[in-house]
VMD Tcl script that draws the C-alpha trace (Angstrom):
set ca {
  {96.85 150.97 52.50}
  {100.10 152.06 50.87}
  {102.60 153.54 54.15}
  {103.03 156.93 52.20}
  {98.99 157.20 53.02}
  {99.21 155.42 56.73}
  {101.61 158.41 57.44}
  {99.27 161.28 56.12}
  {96.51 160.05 58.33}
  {98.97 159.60 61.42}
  {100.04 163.39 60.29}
  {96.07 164.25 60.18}
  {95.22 163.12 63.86}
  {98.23 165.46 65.02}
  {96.98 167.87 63.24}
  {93.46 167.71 64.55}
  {94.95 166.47 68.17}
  {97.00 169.24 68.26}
  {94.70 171.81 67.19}
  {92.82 171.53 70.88}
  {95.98 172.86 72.35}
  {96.73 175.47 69.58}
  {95.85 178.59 71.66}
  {98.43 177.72 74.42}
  {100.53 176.55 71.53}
  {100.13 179.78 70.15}
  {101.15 181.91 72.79}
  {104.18 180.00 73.74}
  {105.36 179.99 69.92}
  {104.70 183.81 70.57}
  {106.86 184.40 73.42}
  {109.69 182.22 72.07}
  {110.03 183.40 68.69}
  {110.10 187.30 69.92}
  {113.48 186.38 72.16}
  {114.83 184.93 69.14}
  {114.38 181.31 70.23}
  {113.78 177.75 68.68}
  {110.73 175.84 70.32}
  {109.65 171.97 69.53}
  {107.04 169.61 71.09}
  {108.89 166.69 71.65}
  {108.76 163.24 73.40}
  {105.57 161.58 74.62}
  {103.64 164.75 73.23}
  {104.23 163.93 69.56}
  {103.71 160.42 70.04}
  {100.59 160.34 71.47}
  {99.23 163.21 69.14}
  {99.92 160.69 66.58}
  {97.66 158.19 68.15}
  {95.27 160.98 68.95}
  {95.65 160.24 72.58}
  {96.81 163.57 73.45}
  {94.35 164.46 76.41}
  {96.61 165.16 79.33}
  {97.87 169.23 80.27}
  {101.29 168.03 80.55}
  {103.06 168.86 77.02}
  {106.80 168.29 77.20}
  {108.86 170.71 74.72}
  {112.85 171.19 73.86}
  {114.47 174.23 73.22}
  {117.72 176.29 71.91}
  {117.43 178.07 74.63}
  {119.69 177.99 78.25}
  {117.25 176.94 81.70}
  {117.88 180.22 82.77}
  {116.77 182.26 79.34}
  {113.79 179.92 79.15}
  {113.17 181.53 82.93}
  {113.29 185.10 81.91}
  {111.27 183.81 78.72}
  {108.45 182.52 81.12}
  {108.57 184.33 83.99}
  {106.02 187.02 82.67}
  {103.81 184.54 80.58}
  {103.74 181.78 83.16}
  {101.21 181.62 86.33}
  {104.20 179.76 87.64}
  {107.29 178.34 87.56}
  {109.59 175.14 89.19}
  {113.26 174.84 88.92}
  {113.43 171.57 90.33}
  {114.75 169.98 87.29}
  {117.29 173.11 86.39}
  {120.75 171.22 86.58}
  {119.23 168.92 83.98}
  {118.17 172.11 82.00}
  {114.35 171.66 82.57}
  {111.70 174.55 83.95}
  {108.55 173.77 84.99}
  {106.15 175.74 83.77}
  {102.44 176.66 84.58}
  {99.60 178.20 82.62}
  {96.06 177.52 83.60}
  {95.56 173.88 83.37}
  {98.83 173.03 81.54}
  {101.70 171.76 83.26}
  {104.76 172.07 80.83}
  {108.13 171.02 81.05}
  {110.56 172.88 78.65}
  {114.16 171.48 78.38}
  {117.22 172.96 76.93}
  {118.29 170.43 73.67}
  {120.67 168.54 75.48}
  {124.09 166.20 74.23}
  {124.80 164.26 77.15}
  {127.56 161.69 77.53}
  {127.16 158.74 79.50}
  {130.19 156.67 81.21}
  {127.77 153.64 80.80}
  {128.77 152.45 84.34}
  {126.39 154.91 86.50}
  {123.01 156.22 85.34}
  {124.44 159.72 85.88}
  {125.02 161.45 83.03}
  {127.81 164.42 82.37}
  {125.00 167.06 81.11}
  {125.61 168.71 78.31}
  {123.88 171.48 76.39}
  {123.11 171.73 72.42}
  {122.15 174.33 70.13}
  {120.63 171.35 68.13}
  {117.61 169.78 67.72}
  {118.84 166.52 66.16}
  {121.59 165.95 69.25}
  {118.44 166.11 71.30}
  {116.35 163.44 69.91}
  {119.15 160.71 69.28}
  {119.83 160.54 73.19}
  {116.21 159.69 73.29}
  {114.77 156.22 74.66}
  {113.12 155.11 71.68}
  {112.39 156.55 67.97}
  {108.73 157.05 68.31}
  {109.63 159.22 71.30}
  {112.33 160.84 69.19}
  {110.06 163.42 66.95}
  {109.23 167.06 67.40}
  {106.70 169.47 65.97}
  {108.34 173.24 65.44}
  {105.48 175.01 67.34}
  {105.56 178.89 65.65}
  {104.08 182.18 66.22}
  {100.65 180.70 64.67}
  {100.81 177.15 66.56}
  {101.68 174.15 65.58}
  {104.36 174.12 62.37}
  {107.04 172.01 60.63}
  {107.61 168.13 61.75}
  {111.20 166.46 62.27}
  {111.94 163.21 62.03}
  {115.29 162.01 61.82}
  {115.52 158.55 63.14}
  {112.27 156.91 61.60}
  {110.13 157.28 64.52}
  {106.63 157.39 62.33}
  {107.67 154.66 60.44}
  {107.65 152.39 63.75}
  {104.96 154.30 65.17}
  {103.15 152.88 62.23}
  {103.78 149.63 62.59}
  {104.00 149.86 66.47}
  {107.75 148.80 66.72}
  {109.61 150.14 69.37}
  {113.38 150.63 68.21}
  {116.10 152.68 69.34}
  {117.66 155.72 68.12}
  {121.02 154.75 68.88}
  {122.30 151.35 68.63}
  {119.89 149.61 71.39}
  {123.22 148.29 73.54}
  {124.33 151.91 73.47}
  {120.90 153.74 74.25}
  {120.04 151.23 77.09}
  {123.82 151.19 78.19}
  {122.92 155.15 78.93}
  {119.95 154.08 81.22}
  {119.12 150.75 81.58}
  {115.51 151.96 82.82}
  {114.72 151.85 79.25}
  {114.35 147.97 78.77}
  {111.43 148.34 81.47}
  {110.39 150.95 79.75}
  {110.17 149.54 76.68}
  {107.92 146.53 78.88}
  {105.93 149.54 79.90}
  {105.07 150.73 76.37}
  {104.66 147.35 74.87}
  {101.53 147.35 77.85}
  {100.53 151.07 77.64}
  {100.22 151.33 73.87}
  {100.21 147.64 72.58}
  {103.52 147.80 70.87}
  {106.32 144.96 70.17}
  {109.66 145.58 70.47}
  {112.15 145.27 67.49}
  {114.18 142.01 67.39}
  {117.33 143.79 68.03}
  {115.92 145.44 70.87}
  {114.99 142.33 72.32}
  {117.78 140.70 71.81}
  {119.61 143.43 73.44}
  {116.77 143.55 76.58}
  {118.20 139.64 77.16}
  {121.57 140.92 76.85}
  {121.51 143.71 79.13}
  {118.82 142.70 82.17}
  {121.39 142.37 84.52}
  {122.18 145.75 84.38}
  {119.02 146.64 86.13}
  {121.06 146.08 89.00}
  {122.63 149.98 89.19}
  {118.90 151.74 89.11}
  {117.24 153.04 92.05}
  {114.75 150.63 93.71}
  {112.75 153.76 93.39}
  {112.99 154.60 89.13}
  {112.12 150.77 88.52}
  {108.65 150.57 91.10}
  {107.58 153.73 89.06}
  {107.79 152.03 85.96}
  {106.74 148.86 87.36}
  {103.18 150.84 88.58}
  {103.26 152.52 85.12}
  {103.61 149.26 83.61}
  {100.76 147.25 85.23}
  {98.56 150.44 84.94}
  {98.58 149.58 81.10}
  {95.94 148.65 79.26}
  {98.11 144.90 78.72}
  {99.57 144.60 81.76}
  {100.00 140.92 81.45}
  {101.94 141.73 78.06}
  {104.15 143.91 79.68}
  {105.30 141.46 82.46}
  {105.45 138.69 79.76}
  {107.90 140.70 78.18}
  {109.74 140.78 81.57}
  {110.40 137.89 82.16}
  {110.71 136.36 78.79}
  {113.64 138.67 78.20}
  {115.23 137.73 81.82}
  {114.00 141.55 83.38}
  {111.93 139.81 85.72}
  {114.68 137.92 87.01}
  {116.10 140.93 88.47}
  {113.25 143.42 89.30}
  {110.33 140.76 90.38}
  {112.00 137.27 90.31}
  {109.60 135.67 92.18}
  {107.11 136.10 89.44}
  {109.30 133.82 86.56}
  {109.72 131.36 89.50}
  {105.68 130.63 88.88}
  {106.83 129.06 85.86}
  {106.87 126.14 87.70}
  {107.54 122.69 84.84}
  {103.69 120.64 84.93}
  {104.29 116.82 84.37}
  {101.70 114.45 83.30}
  {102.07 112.65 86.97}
  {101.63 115.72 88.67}
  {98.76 117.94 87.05}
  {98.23 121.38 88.10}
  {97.93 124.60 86.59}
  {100.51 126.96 85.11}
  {100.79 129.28 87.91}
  {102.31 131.80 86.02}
  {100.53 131.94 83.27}
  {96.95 131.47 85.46}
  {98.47 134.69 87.47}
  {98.45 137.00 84.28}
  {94.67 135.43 83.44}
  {93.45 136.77 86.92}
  {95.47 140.01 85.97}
  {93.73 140.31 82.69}
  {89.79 139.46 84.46}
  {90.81 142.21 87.10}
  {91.36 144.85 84.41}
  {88.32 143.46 83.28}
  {86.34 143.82 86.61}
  {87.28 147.53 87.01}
  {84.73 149.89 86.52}
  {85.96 153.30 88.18}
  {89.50 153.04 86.52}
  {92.92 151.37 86.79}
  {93.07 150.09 90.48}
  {96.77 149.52 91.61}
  {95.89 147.52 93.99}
  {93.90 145.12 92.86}
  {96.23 144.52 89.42}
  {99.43 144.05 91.81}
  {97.37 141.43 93.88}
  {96.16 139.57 91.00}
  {99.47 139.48 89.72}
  {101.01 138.35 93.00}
  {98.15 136.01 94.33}
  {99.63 133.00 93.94}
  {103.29 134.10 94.38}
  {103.78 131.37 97.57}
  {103.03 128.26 95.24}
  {106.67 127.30 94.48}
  {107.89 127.78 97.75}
  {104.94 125.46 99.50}
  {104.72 122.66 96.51}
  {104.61 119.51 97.58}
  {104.02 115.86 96.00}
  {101.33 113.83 98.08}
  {100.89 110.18 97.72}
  {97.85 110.19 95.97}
  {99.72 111.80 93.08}
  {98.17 115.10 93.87}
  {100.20 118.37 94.07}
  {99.53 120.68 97.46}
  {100.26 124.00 98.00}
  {99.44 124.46 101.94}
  {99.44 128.19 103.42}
  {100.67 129.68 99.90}
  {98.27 132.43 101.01}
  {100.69 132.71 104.14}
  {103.56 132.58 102.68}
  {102.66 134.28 99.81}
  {101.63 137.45 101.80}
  {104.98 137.68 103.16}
  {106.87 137.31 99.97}
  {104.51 140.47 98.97}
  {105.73 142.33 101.73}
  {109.68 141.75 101.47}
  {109.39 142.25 97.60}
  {107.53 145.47 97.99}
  {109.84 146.62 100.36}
  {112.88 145.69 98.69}
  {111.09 148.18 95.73}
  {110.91 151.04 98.41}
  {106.56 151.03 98.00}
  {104.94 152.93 100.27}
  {103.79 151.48 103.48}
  {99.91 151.83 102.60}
  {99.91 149.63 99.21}
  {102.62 147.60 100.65}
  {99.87 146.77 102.98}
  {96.61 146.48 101.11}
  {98.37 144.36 98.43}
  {99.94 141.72 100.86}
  {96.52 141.52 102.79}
  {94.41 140.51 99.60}
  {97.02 138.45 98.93}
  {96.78 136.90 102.29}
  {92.81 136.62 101.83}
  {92.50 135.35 98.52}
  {91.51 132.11 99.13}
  {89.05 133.51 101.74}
  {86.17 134.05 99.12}
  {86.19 130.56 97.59}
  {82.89 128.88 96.84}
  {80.99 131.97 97.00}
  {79.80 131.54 93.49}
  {78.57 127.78 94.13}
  {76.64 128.73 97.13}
  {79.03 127.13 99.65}
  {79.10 130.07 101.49}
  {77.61 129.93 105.14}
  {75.95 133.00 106.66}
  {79.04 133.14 108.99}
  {80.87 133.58 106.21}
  {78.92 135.98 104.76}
  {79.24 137.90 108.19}
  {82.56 137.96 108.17}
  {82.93 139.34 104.79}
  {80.36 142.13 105.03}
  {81.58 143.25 108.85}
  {85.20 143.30 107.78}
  {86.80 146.33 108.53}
  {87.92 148.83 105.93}
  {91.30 148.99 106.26}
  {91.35 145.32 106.64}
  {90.95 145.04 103.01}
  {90.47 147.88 100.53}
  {89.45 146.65 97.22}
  {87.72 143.43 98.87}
  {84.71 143.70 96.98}
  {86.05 143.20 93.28}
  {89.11 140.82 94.84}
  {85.80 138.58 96.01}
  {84.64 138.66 92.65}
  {88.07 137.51 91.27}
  {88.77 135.06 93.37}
  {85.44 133.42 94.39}
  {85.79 131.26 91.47}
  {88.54 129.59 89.28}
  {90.34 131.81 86.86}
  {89.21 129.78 83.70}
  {85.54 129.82 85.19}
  {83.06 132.12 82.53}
  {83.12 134.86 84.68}
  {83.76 135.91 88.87}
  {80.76 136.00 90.68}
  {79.74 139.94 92.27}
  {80.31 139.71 95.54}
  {78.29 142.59 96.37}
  {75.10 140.21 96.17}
  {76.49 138.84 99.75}
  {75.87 142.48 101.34}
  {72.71 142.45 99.61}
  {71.19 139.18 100.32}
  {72.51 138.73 104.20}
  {70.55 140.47 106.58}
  {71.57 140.91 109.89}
  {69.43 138.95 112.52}
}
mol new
graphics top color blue
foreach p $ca { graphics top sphere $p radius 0.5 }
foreach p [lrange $ca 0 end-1] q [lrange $ca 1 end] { graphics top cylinder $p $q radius 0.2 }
display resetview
């Protein structure tokens, strides 16, 4: 299909995506246009209406207008309103369902040392969506009196949108130079929405890794979590540590990469990790679970660190559960998570080599006893981590280890 015709239909599903929000849409073109004020969708909003993926009530949008116009805008329209985000020229606003967040078009300049920028304000829409993380985030949608209306793009966004290239508005050692967040972002996209990144970018992401080193603990574990809630998690943390991310943010992970020689035959730890991450997004039936994905991911995390060459030519990893659990815990720590998944990760970690040989029948009924009596807070998420781990990762498929609750009865 010609790309002049690839763009009308992207165009078409915003159109139709959009249209579900149009009475909102409506009302807030209303309210803007009678105080004499510019208002765009922008951001994450205009991408996903692209994809027609635009199901969530949180609609981001960019404005002429100062933070504290915008309040006397909203203040009669909206059910409520936060000013939490204020110095960076963003109000919180909300209506019903919808949770918006509508920014003054900002300029900012960056001293590409800290991640704090000197905030600036614009009276343009174009300064606005340069200083953006990536083009296809870098579009807007004029929303008018009547709804939806005119749509700008300036840097090429629906041109990489349509091939699912992630590029940079900027020059990508300037726009991650502003925030280095961005090259995990750019991992996080690449496993939320299946894209590649641009081979400048990448080359760029190798370049600048290190860099990593001046965010928060806190910014990165929320991308991290937004990362490996992706439908290609195990893409995302390729990415990672292919471009040397990893090495900073979750180097224990590359160190799975562990060389395989033809005297000493085991698996590829790290790439048999991201197989059990891919079978546990496969296992999950009631949604994303955290929990389980960060285990998978980190289940065999103590191998390098307990390898050892016997003299039968075999290759042991004693206690990696042990040791692995631990590494868990001082890694999660380091990325400030919260006590509770700190915990629940590290302990299926520590029991994943508890449920081996279910799915042969090696089982005993002690075993079985001990599974089905274990306490809940002992192990939340047991029940699919059984089914993941009772057998090898390149097995056909994990046993259910729900059959043991139904087939032991208690004497």
């Amino acid at each position: 299909m010609p790309e002049a015709a690839q763009d009308t239909d992207l165009l078409t599903v915003a159109a139709v995506t959009l249209n579900r929000h149009t009475p909102v849409l409506r009302d807030l073109g209303s309210v803007f246009a009678a105080s004499g004020h510019e208002l765009y969708l922008v951001g994450g909003s205009v991408r996903d209406a692209l994809l027609g993926r635009l199901d969530s009530p949180d609609l981001d949008f960019a404005t002429d207008a100062g933070p504290e116009q915008v309040q006397q805008i909203m203040r009669r329209w909206a059910d409520n309103l936060w000013e939490t985000g204020i110095e960076f020229g963003t109000i919180g606003v909300g209506k019903g369902d919808y949770r918006l967040e509508i920014t003054t078009f900002r300029a900012d300049r960056y001293d590409q040392v800290s991640r704090n920028p000197e905030v600036r304000f614009s009276d343009r829409l174009d300064d606005d969506l340069v200083r953006r993380d990536f083009t296809v985030n870098a579009m807007a949608v004029r929303i008018a009196s009547y709804g939806p209306g005119e749509f700008f793009d300036p840097l090429g966004g629906l041109a990489a949108l349509r091939v699912r290239v992630l590029e940079t508005p900027a020059a990508p050692s300037v726009s991650f130079g502003d925030d280095p967040l961005r090259i995990v972002r750019a991992a996080r996209f690449v496993s939320q929405l299946g894209f590649t990144v641009a081979p400048q970018v990448h080359a760029a992401i190798e370049e600048m890794a290190s860099q990593l080193a001046r965010i928060s603990a806190e910014r990165v574990s929320t991308e991290l979590d937004k990362l490996l809630l992706g439908n290609d998690a195990a893409a995302g943390i390729d990415l990672l540590v292919q471009t040397g991310m990893g090495e900073v943010v979750l180097p224990e992970i590359g160190d799975m990469r562990m060389a395989i020689d033809e005297h000493h035959q085991h698996k590829d730890v790290y790439q048999h990790s991201l197989t059990v991450l891919r079978q546990a997004i496969a296992l999950e039936d009631n949604g994303p679970d955290l929990v389980l994905r960060w285990a998978a991911l980190l289940h065999d995390i103590g191998k390098p660190a307990t390898r050892r060459h016997e003299l039968n030519g075999g290759v042991s990893f004693h206690h990696h559960e042990v040791v692995g659990a631990k590494m868990v815990r001082k890694r999660m720590r380091a990325l400030k998570y919260a006590k509770q998944l700190v915990d629940d990760v590290s302990q299926l970690v520590y029991l994943h080599l508890r449920f081996h040989g279910y799915g042969e029948g090696k089982w005993t009924d002690s075993a079985v006893r001990r599974y089905v009596t274990m306490p809940a807070h002992c192990c939340r998420g047991c029940t699919n981590w059984c089914a993941l781990t009772a057998r090898p990762a390149t097995s056909a498929g994990p046993p259910d280890c729900r059959t043991a609750m139904i087939d032991w009865k208690p004497g």
